[in-house]
N, C-alpha and C positions, 0 to 999 in steps of 0.2 A: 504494500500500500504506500504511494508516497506521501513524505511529509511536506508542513511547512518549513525551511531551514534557514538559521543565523546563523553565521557563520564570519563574525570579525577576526580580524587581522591582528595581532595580540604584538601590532608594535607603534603601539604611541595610547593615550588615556582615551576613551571613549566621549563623545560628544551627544550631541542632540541629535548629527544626524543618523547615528548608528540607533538611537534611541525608533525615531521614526524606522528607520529598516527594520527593525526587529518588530515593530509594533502592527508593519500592513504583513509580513510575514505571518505572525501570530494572529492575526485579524482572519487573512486568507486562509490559512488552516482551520482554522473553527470555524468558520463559514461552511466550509465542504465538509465536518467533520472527519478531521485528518487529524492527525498526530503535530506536535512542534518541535522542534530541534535545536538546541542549543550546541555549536562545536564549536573548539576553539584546539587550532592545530600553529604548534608551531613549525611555519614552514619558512621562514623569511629567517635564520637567525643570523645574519648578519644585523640585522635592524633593532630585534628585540634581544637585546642584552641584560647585564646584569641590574639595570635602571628598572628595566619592565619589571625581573623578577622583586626588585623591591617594591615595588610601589601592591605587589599582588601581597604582601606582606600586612601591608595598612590595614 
């Protein structure tokens, strides 16, 4: 069954408009009664460094 899927970028702090993206994703999925997805993959590590990992700390 597919789902709704979020799926940020886990290098730099989250804003408003990842807020909004996740929000018509989760919107779309219970509409159609679907499942939601939350992932968070690091693939970029060059970008997210030992910063990111602190701040996941807080």
């Amino acid at each position: 069954m597919p789902a709704g899927r979020y799926a940020p970028s886990p290098t730099g702090s989250l804003h408003l408009g990842n807020l909004r993206t996740a929000l018509v994703a989760w919107l779309a999925a219970r509409a159609t009664d679907r499942a939601f997805l939350l992932r968070i993959e690091d693939l970029d590590r060059v970008r997210s460094g030992a910063e990111a990992g602190q701040r996941a700390d807080l």
